[in-house]
C-alpha positions in Angstrom: 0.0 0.0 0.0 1.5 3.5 -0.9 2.3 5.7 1.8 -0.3 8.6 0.7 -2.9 5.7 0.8 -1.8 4.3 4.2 -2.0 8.2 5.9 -5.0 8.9 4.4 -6.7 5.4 5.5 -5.5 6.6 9.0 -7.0 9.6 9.0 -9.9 7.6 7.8 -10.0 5.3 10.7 -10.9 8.3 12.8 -13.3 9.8 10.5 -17.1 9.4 11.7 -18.9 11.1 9.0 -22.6 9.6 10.6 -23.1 9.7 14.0 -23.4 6.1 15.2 -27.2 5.3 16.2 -28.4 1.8 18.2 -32.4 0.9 17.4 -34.2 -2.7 17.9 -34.9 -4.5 14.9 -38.8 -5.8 14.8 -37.0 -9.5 15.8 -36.1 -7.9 19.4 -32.2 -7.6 18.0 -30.2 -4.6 18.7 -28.4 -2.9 15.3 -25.7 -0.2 15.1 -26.0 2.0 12.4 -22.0 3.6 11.7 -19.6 4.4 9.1 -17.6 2.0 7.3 -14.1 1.4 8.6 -11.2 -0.1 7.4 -11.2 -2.5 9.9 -15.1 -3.8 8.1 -12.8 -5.4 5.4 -13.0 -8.9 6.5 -16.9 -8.0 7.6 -17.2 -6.7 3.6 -16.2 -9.8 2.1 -18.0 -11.8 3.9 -21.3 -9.8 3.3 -20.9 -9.3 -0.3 -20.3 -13.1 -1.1 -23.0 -14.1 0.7 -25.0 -11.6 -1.5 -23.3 -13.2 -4.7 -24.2 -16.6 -2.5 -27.3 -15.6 -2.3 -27.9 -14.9 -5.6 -29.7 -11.2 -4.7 -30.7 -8.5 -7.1 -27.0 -6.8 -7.4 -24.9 -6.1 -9.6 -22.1 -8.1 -8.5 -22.5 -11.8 -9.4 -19.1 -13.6 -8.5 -17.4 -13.4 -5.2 -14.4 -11.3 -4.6 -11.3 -11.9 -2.8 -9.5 -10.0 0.0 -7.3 -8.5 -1.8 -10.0 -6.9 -5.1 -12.2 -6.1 -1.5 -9.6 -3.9 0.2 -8.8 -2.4 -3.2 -12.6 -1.4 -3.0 -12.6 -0.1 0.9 -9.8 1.8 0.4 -11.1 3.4 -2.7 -14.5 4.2 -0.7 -13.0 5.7 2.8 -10.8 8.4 0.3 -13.7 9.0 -1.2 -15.6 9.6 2.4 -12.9 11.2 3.5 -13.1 13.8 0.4 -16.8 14.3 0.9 -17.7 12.5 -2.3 -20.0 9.6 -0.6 -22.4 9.2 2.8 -22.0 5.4 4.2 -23.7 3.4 6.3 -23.4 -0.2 7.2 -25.7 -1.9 9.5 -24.1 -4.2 12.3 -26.2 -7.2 14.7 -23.7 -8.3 16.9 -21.2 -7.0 15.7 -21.7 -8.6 12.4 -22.4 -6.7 9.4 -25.5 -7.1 8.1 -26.2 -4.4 5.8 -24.6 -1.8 3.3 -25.2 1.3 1.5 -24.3 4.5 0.4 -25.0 7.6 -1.4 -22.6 8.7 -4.2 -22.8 12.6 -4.9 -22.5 13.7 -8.4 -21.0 15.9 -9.4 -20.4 18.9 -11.6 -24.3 20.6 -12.9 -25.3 17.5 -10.8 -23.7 18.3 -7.7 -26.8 18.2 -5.4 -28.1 14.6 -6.5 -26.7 11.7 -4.9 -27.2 7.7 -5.8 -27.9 5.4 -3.6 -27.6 1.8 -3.0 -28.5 -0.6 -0.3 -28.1 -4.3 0.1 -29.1 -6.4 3.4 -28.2 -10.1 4.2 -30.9 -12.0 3.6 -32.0 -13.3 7.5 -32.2 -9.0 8.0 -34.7 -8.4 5.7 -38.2 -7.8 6.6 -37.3 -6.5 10.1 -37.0 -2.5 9.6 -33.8 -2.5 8.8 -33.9 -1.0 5.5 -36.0 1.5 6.9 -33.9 3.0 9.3 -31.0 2.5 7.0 -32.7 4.4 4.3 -34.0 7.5 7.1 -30.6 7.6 8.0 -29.5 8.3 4.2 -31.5 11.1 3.5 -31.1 12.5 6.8 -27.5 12.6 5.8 -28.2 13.4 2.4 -29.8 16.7 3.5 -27.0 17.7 6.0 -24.5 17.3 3.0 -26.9 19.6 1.0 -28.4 17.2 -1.8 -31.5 18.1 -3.0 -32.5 14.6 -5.3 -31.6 10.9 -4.8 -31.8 8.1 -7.7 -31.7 4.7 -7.1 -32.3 1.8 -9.4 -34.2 -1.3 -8.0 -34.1 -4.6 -10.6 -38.1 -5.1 -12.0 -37.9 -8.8 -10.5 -37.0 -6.9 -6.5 -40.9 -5.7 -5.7 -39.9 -6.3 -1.9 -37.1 -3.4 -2.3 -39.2 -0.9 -4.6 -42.3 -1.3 -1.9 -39.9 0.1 0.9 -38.4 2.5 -1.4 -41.9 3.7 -2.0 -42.9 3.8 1.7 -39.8 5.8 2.1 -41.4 8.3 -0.6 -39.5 7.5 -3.5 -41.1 7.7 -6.7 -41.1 5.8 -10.3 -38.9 8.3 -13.0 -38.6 5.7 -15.5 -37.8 2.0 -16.8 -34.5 1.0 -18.5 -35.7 -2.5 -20.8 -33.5 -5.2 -20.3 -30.6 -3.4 -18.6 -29.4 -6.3 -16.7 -28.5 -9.6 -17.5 -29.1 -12.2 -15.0 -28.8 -16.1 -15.4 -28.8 -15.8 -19.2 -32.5 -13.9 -18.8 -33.2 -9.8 -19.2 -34.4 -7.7 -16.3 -35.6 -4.2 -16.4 -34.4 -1.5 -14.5 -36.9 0.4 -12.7 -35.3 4.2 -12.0 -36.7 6.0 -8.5 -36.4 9.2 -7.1 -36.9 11.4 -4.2 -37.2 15.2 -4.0 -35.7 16.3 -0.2 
């Protein structure tokens, strides 16, 4: 690892960007909401393979090593460090459980972010998403966006339901934009006005 990277990831171990929150999940189960860290990296792996595992509407479909994983982390605390992208990752005993982010744009689209959000599969359907996604755009609007866009697969009517619940609304359908198991799947686009 170069030296620049290696101060910066320091400074990034430090960094707190969202202010840790603890809520019960409907299941009784305590979660931490935080920022990512570089000392998630073993945590990441593990929650993105079982994901690919899983076989769940991402667009990742083959696991990743340690190594292309780090390569990834790092990437994403510089950018968190330079303002560029909001994180949250969802922890049950201290396992992650969850991950997401919104990406700023930038340029004449500096005030819209992306976002993305997966969940382990035993997490879903307990309010996690929920207060994962309040905690975005509450975080969105302290960084000063004014639209988020997300993209949910056609097939995932379990994510666009609490995407709608957390006011998002249907901009528009890309036909057969991903390619899953040999079959075409339409992206649906959703925003939200903050």
């Amino acid at each position: 690892m170069s030296k620049s990277l290696s101060n910066l990831l320091d400074g990034a171990r430090c960094l707190s960007p969202v202010e840790s929150r603890k809520f019960r999940a409907k299941d009784g189960r305590e979660v931490v909401l935080r920022s990512i860290k570089w000392e998630d990296l073993d945590g990441c792996v593990e929650f993105i393979n079982s994901l690919v595992e899983e076989g769940a509407d991402i667009l990742v479909d083959t696991k990743v090593s340690r190594e292309d994983e780090a390569d990834w982390l790092g990437k994403r605390l510089a950018r968190a460090v330079k303002g560029e992208i909001i994180d949250i990752i969802a922890e049950v005993d201290g396992k992650m459980v969850a991950n997401s982010e919104v990406e700023k744009r930038s340029g004449l689209m500096s005030h819209v972010g992306c976002l993305g959000i997966g969940i382990k599969a035993d997490y879903r359907g307990i309010g996690i998403g929920t207060q994962v996604m309040q905690a975005l755009e509450e975080e969105s609007r302290k960084a000063g966006l004014k639209v988020l866009v997300l993209d949910a697969f056609a097939t995932n009517k379990t994510a666009q339901a609490l995407y709608r619940k957390m006011g998002f609304q249907d901009a528009g359908r890309i036909p057969k934009a991903i390619c899953k198991n040999g079959k075409y799947i339409d992206l649906i686009r959703m925003t939200l006005e903050l």
